[in-house]
N, C-alpha and C positions, 0 to 999 in steps of 0.2 A: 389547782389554781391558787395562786395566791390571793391575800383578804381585799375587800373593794377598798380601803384607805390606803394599801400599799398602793394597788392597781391608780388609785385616783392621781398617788402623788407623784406617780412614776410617769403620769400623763404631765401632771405642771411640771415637772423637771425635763422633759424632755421638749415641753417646747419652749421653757425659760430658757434651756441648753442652744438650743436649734437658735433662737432668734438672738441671743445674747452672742453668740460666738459668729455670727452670718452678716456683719457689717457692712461687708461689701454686696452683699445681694440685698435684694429688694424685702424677701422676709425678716433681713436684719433691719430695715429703715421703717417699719408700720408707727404709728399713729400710736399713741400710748394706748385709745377706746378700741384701736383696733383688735391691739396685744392684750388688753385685759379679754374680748371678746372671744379669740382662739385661748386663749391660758383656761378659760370654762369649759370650751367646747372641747379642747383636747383632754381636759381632764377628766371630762362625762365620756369623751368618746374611749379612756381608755378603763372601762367598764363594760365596755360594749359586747366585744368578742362573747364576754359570759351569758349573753341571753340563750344562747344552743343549753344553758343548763339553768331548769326550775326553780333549783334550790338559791340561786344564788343573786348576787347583793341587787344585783339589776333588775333582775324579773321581780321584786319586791317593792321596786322604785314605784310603783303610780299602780300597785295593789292587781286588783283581775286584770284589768287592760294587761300592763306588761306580761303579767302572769299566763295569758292567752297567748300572746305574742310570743309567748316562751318555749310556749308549750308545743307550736306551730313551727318555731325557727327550731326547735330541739327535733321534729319529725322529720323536716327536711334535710337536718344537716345527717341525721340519721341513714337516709335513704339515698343521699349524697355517695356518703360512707360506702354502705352494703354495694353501689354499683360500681365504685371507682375501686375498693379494695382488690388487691392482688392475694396470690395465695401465703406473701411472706407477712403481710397485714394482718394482726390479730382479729378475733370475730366479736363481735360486741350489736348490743341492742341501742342503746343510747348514744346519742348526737355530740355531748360534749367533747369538747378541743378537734371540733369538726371540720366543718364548713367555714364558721367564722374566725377558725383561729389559721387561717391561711392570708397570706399576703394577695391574694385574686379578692376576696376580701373587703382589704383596705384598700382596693384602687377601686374597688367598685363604689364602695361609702364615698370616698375623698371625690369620686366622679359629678357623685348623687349631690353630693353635699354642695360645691361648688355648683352646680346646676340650678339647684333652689336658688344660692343665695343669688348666683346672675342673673336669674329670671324671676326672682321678689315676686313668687306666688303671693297671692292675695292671704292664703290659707297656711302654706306649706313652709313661708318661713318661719313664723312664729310657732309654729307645732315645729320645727325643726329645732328652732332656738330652746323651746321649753323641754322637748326631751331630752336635750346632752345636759343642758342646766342642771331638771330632775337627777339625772346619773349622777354629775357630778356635788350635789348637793348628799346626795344617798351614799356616794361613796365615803368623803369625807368625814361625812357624820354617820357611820353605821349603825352607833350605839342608839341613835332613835328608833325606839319600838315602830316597825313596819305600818303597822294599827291605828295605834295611839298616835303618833307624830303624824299623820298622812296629811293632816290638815297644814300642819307647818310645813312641809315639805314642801306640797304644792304651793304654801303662798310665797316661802322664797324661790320658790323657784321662780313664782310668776313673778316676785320683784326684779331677780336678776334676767330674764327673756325681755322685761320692758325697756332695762338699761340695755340691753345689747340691740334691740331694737331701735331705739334712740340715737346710739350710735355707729347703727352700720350702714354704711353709704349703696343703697339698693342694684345703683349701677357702676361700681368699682369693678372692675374686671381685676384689679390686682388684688381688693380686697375679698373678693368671694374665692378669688385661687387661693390666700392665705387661710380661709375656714375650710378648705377641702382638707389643704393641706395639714392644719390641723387634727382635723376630725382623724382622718391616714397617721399620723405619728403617733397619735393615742391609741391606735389601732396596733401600733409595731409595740409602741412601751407595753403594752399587754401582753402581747407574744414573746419580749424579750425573756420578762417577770415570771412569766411560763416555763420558759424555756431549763430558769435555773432552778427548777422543782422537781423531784423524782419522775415527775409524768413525761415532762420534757412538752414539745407544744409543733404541732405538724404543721408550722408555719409553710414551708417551701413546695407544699400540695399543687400542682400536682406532677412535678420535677420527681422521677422515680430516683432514688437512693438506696441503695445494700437492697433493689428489688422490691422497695417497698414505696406505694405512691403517698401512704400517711406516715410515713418517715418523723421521728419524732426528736428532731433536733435540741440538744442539751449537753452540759460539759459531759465533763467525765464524774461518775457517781459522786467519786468522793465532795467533787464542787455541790454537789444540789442541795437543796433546802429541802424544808416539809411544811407544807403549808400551813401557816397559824403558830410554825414552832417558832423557839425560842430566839436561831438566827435570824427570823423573820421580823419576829417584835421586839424582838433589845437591839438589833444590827442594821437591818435591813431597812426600814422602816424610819427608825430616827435619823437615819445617816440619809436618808431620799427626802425626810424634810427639810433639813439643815440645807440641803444642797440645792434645793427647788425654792427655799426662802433665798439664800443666797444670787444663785442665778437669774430668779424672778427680776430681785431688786437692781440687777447686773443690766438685762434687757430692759426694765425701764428707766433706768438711767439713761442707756442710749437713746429711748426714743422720748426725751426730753423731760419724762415726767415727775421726774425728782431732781429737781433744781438745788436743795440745798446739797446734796452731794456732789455737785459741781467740782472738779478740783481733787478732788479723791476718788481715783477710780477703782471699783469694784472688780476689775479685770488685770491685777498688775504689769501683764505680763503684756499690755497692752502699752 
């Protein structure tokens, strides 16, 4: 996998990218609080896929809880594995780049997701708002001690679930399709970030390929990364934040919220 601050920022650039270049579609026209709303969720959501695995940035985010949660979604995706594999599928004990690293997946989440947010559970959207928040706070900032930070972590996070609270309109039928839709493309930026890693990422499960149902779509070797190495942190990395500050700034220009760049478009080709 690659690290949770690639994962996170490869969520904001993808839906800076999506809503910034989507003008004529109605994901291109949101509400600036709409768009800062999915730009979190999609950023925590593309962290997500990694809860099939213990070790990593996600299950660390909100300490035992997640950790349990981890440790259950790692069992299933496990047992997922062991029944669907073919005989050209390697044999393997553990769940990671399982269950959640497939696109059945992200239609299932982006389903979930939108469902909350059109039916403003009493309970569920704010426990929904605060876990992608937690992710994407966790992700960004990995370098806080798991431990030590947990107390920070949780109150920004519960600053930013208040703000998106405040600002999401409970019965917007366009606006809960845009947090599904979100949470789903944070779902793919993860699989994609995967995909260009030696492991490669069985996003297309359970579409049989060369005979295999966990088929582990990825370039060809020479293109792959190594996760944490040096393509990753000197190339990969700064070049996904340049691009995700850029583009951010791109979509909310469109949707009205930066008025002094009026007149200078961020798009030139527009």
């Amino acid at each position: 996998m690659s690290t949770g601050p690639t994962h996170a920022m490869s969520g904001l650039l993808t839906w800076a990218a999506v809503t910034a270049l989507a003008s004529s579609h109605p994901i291109g026209q949101l509400e600036p609080e709409t768009w800062i709303i999915g730009a979190v969720m999609c950023s925590g959501a593309a962290l997500l896929p990694d809860l099939d695995h213990p070790q990593s940035t996600v299950s660390r985010t909100f300490g035992p809880v997640t950790q349990g949660l981890s440790n259950g979604v790692n069992a299933l995706s496990g047992f997922v594995y062991r029944t669907t594999r073919t005989k050209r599928d390697p044999k393997r004990d553990g769940g990671h780049r399982g269950l959640t690293h497939t696109l059945v997946f992200a239609l299932v989440v982006t389903v979930l997701t939108t469902a909350v947010v059109q039916t403003s559970q009493h309970w569920a959207l704010p426990a929904v708002m605060f876990f992608f928040s937690g992710l994407a706070v966790r992700g960004l900032m990995h370098e806080w001690h798991p431990k030590r930070d947990a107390l920070l972590i949780t109150v920004v996070s519960f600053i930013l679930t208040v703000l998106c609270l405040r600002w999401i309109d409970r019965g917007d039928d366009m606006q809960a399709a845009a947090m599904g839709i979100a949470v789903g493309l944070g779902c793919v930026a993860h699989y994609l970030g995967d995909a260009i890693t030696e492991q490669g990422c069985p996003m297309l499960w359970p579409v049989p390929i060369g005979g295999k149902t966990w088929y582990p779509v990825a370039p060809p070797k020479p293109m792959r990364m190594q996760t944490g190495g040096k393509v990753e942190m000197t190339i990969i990395g700064p070049g996904l934040t340049v691009l995700a500050i850029w583009l951010s700034a791109a979509a909310l220009q469109q949707a009205g919220a930066l008025p002094f760049l009026f007149g200078v478009s961020l798009l030139p080709w527009r």
